[in-house]
C-alpha positions in Angstrom: 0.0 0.0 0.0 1.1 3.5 -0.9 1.3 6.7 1.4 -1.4 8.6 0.6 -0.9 12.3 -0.2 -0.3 14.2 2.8 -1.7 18.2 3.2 0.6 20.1 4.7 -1.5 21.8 7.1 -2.7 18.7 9.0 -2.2 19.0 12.5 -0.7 15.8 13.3 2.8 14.9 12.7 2.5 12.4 9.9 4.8 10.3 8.0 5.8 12.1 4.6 5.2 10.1 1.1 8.1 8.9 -0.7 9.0 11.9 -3.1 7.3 14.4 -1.2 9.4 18.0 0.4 10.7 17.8 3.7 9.3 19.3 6.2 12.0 22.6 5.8 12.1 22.5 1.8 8.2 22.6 1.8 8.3 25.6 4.7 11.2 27.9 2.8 9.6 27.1 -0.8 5.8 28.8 0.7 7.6 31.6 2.4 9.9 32.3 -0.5 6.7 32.4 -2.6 4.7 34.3 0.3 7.4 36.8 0.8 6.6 38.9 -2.2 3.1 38.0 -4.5 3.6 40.8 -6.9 6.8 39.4 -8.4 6.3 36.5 -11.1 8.5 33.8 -10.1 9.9 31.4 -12.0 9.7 28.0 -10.3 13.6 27.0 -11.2 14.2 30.1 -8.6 11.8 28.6 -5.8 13.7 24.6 -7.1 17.1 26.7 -6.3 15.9 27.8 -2.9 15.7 24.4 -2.1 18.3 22.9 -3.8 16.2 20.6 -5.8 15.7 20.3 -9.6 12.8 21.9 -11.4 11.5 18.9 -12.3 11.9 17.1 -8.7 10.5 20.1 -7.1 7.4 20.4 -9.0 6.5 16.8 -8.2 7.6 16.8 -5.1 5.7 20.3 -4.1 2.7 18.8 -5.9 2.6 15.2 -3.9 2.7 17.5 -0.4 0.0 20.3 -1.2 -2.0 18.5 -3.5 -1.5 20.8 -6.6 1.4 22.6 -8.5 3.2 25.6 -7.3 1.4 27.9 -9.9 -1.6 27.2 -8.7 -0.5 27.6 -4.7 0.3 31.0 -5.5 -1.8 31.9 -7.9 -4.9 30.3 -4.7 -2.4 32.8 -2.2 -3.2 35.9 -4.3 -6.5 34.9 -4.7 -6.6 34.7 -1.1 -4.8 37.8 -0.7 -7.7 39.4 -2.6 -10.4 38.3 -0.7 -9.1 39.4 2.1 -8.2 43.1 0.4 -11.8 42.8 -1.1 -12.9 43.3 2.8 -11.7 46.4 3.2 -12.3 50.1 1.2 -9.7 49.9 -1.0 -10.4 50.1 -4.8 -10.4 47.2 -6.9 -8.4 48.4 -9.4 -5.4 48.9 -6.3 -6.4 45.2 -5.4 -4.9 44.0 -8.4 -1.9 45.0 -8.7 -1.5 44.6 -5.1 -2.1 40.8 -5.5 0.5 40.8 -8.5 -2.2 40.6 -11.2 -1.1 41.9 -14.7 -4.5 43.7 -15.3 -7.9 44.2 -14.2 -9.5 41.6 -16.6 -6.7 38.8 -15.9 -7.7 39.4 -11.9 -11.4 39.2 -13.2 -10.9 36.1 -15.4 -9.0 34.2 -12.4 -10.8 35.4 -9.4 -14.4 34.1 -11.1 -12.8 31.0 -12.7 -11.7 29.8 -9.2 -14.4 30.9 -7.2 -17.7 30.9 -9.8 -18.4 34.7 -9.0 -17.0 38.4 -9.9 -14.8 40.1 -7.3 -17.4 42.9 -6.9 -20.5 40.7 -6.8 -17.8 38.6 -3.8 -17.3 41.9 -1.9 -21.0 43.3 -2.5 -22.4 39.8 -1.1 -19.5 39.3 1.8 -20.0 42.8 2.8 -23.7 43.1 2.7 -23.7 40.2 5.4 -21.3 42.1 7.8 -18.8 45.0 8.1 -15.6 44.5 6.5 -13.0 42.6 9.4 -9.5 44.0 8.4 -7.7 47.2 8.1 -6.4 48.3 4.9 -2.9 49.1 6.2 -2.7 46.2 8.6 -0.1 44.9 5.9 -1.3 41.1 7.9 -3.7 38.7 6.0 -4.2 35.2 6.3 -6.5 32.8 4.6 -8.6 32.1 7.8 -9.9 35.8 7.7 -12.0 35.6 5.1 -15.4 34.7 6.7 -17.6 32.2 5.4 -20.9 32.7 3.6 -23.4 30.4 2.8 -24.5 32.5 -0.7 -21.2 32.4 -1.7 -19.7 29.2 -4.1 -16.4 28.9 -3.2 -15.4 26.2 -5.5 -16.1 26.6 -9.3 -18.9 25.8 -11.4 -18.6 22.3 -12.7 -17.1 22.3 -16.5 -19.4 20.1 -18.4 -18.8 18.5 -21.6 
């Protein structure tokens, strides 16, 4: 029998799956990637960090969070916006704040992943209750962003 695919943010101490980051690579690979959103990297840079190959690193990355390390960050600055989309500040700053290249690419990817429009996210989150974070706090985390029932949070199914 195979290890199955462990998510990093289990709480217990389990063992690792052949192939899989240690513990350390898979720690200094998500704050290497965390430390700055708005910069495109390369994931050769993030393999170097960790003194791994591309190729090993990718797999390896993938087998420990479940999906590749483009999509990680790309679900971090998606997170990053949701959070941003709590407070007052304009849409338009939100973007390029998250590292998008434009308004319509932030559109595009914020309602492929999620099923919904940024705007019609805020309008719905906010109508429910007052936004949660300070604009400046410069602090955000995934677990911020409060739940709501009218909101989909996983895409609409593709169908054939």
């Amino acid at each position: 029998m195979s290890p199955q695919p462990l998510k990093s943010d289990h709480p217990c101490n389990l063992a690792r799956p052949l192939g899989a980051l240690s513990g350390w690579q898979e720690r200094r690979a998500k704050a290497f990637m965390l430390r700055d959103l708005t910069r495109s990297l390369r994931v050769s840079e993030i393999a170097e960090h960790c003194h791994l190959s591309r190729s090993h690193f990718s797999r390896a990355f993938k087998i420990v969070t479940g999906c590749s390390p483009q999509e990680w960050m790309l679900k971090m600055k998606i997170d990053k916006a949701k959070c941003l989309l709590l407070t007052a500040m304009p849409i338009t700053d939100i973007v390029y704040e998250c590292g998008f290249s434009d308004h319509s690419h932030f559109t595009r990817t914020f309602g492929r992943m999620l099923g919904i429009s940024p705007r019609a996210w805020r309008q719905a989150v906010c109508s429910t209750r007052a936004p949660v974070i300070e604009q400046n706090s410069g602090y955000w985390s995934p677990s911020d962003i409060p739940s709501n029932p009218k909101i989909q949070t996983h895409p609409p199914e593709l169908r054939p």
